[in-house]
C-alpha positions in Angstrom: 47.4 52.0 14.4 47.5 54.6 17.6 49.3 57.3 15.9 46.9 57.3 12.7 43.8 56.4 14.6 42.6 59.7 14.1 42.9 60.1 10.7 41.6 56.6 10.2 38.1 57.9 12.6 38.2 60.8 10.3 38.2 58.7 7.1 35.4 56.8 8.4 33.4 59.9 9.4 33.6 60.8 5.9 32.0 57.5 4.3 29.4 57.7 6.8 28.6 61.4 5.8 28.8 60.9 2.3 25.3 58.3 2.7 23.3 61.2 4.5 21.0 62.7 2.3 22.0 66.0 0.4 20.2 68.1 2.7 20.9 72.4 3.6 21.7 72.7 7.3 20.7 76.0 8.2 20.5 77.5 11.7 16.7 78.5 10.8 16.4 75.1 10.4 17.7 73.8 13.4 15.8 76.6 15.5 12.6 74.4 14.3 14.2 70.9 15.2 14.9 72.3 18.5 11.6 74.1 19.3 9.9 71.1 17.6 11.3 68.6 20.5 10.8 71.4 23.2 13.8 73.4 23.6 16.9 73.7 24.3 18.8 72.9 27.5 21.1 75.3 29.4 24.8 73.8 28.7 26.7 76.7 29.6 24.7 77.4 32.4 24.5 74.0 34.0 28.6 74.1 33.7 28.2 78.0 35.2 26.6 76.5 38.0 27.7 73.1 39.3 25.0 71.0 40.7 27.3 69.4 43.3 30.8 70.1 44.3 33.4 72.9 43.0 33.5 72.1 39.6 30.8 71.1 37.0 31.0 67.2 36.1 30.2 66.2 32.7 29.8 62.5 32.9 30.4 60.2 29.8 28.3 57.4 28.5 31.1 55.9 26.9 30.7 51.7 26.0 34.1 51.4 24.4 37.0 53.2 23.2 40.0 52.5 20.2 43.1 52.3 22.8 41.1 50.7 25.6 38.3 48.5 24.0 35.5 47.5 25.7 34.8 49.4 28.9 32.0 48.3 30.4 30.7 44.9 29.0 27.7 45.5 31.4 26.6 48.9 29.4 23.0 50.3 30.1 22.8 54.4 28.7 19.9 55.0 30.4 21.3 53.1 33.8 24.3 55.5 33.6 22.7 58.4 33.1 20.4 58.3 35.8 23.1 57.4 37.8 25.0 60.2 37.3 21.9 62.5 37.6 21.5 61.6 41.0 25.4 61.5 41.7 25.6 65.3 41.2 26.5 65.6 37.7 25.9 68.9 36.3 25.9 67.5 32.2 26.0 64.4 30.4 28.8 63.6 27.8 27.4 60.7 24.9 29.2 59.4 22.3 27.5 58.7 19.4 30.6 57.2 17.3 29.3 53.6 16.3 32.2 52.2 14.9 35.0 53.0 16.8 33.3 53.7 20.3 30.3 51.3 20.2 27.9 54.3 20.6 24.5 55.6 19.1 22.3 58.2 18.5 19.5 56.3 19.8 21.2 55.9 23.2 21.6 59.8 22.7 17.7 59.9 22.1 16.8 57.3 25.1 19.1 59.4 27.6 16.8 62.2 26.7 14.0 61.1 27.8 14.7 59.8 30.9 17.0 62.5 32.4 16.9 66.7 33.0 20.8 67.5 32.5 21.7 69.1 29.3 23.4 66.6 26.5 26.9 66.8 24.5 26.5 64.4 21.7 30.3 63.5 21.6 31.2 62.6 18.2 33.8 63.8 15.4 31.8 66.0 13.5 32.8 67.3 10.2 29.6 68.2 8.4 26.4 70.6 9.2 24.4 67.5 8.6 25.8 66.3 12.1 25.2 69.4 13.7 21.2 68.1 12.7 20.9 65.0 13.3 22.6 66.0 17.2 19.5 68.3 17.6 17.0 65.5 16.3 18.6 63.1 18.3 18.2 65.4 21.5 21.6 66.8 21.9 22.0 70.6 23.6 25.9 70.9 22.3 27.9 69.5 20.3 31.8 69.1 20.3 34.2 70.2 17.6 37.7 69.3 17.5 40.2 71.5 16.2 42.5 68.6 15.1 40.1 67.5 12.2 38.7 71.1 11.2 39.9 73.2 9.4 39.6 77.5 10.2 36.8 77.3 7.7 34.4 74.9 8.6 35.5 75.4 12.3 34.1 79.0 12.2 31.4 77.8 10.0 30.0 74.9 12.6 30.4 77.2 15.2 28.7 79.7 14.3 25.9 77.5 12.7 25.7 75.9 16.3 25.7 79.2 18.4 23.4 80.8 16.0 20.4 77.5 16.3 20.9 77.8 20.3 22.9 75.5 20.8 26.2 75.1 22.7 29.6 74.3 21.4 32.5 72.6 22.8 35.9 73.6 21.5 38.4 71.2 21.7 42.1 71.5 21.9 45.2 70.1 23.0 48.0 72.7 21.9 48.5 76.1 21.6 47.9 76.8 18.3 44.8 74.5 17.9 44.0 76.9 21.4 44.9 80.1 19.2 42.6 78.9 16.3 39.7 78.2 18.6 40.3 81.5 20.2 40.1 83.1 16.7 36.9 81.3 15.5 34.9 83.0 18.3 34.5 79.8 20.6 33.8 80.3 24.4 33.4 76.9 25.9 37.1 75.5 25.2 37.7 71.8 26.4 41.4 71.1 26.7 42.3 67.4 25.6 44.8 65.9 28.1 44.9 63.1 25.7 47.0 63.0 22.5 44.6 62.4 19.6 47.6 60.6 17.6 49.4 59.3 20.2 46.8 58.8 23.2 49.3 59.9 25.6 48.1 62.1 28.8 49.6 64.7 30.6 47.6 66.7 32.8 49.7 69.5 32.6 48.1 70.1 29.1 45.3 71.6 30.7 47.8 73.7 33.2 49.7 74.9 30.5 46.9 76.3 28.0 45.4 77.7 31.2 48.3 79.8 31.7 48.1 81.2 27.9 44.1 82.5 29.1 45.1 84.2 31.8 43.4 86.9 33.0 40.3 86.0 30.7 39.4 82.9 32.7 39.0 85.0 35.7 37.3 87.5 33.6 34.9 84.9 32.4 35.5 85.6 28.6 36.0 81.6 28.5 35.2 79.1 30.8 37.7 75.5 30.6 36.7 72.3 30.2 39.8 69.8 31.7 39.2 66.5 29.1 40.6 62.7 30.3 42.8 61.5 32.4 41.0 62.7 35.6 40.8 59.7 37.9 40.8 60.9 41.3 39.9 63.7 43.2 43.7 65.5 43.2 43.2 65.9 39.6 40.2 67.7 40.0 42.0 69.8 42.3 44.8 70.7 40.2 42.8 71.4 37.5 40.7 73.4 39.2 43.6 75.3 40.8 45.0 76.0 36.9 41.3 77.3 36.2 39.2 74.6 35.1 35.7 74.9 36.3 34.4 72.0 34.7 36.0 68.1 33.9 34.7 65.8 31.3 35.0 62.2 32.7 34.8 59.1 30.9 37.0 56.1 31.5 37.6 56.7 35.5 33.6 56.0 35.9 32.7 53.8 33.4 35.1 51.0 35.0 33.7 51.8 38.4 30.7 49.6 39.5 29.4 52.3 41.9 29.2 54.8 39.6 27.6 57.4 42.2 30.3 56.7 44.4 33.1 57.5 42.1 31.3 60.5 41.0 31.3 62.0 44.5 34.4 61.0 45.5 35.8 63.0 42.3 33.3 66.1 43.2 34.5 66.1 46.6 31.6 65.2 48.5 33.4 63.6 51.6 35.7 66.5 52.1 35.1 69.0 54.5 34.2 72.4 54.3 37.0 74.8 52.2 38.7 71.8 50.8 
């Protein structure tokens, strides 16, 4: 089931999309969802400027997941996500998927109101009418995956997304998905150290797309997002070393029961001085 796992998330994604109602998705649109609920939040910015440590954290609410199951049995969004507010996390990472990650858009909608950091609804999104219901539900980015888009509708939700105000994260995990993100315009690119198909990681996935972005990184033409398999702090340095200025970190909290604690020990915050 592993190796097909996404195609079978994808499949699913589908039937769910096909009972949305028929509805145009335009960025126009969206612009009045967004000013309607009272703006947007900075994504970019927030991962621009890290609210604790040397690289911008974007925590995960994440119950459950295909190849580990139930995470956290004792699972309160709003509990996590204050937590990680006051732990020094710059954004907040929600998955939305209900069937295969136990999530929801109304724990998407309740983390909005009870915390300031700007929101990735995490989800496989396929269809404009996603993109909308993530800026009902309070979302400030969304994330696309190159895997399950094609150059079309990758473009196509991009620009839709950049175009409403909000921010899109690009992700890859090869350098031809890295080429095609490259080629749709995207500027937030999260590298996937986890194999979609076979949910093997390697943290030299990130090191090695890194290299390919060289010198725009230091430029600051793109800024990388290092994706799963960060657990303790010398990942964080290594990524960061490749040029990662932000991780996305799921699993390696969610099983902690100090979850401010982890956080900080990931960010850093009991090293000295130029560590």
């Amino acid at each position: 089931m592993k190796a097909n796992i996404l195609d079978t998330i994808v499949a699913q994604k589908r039937r769910e999309i096909a009972r949305l109602p028929e509805t145009p998705v335009t960025a126009h649109r969206l612009r009045e969802v967004l000013a309607k609920r009272g703006g947007v939040r900075d994504f970019m910015a927030a991962l621009r400027n890290p609210k604790a440590g040397d690289v911008a954290l974007i925590a995960e609410v994440k119950k459950a997941s295909p190849s580990a199951g139930i995470i956290r049995p004792d699972f309160d969004p709003v509990a996590i996500a204050r937590a990680y507010e006051a732990a020094g996390a710059s954004c907040l990472s929600v998955l939305t998927d209900e069937q295969f990650f136990q999530g929801s858009l109304d724990y998407l909608r309740a983390i909005r109101a009870a915390v300031g950091l700007p929101l990735l609804r995490k989800d496989f999104v396929i269809d404009p009418r996603q993109v909308l219901e993530a800026a009902e539900a309070g979302a400030d980015a969304i994330l696309l995956i190159v895997a399950i888009l094609d150059d079309e509708l990758l473009r196509r939700l991009l620009t839709l997304a950049v175009e409403a105000g909000l921010t899109a994260l690009v992700e890859v995990h090869d350098p031809d998905e890295l080429e095609r993100a490259r080629a749709a315009g995207a500027t937030l690119i999260g590298v996937n150290n986890r194999n979609l198909k076979t949910f093997q990681v390697d943290l030299a996935t990130t090191e090695r797309l890194a290299a390919e972005l060289q010198p725009e990184l230091v430029a600051g033409k793109y800024l990388l997002v290092a994706e799963s398999g960060i657990r303790q702090r010398a990942d964080v340095i290594r990524l960061r070393e490749c040029g990662a200025r932000a991780i996305l970190v799921g699993e390696s909290l969610m099983r902690q029961p100090d979850l401010a604690a982890k956080a900080g020990e990931l960010l850093g915050a009991r090293e000295g001085v130029g560590s």
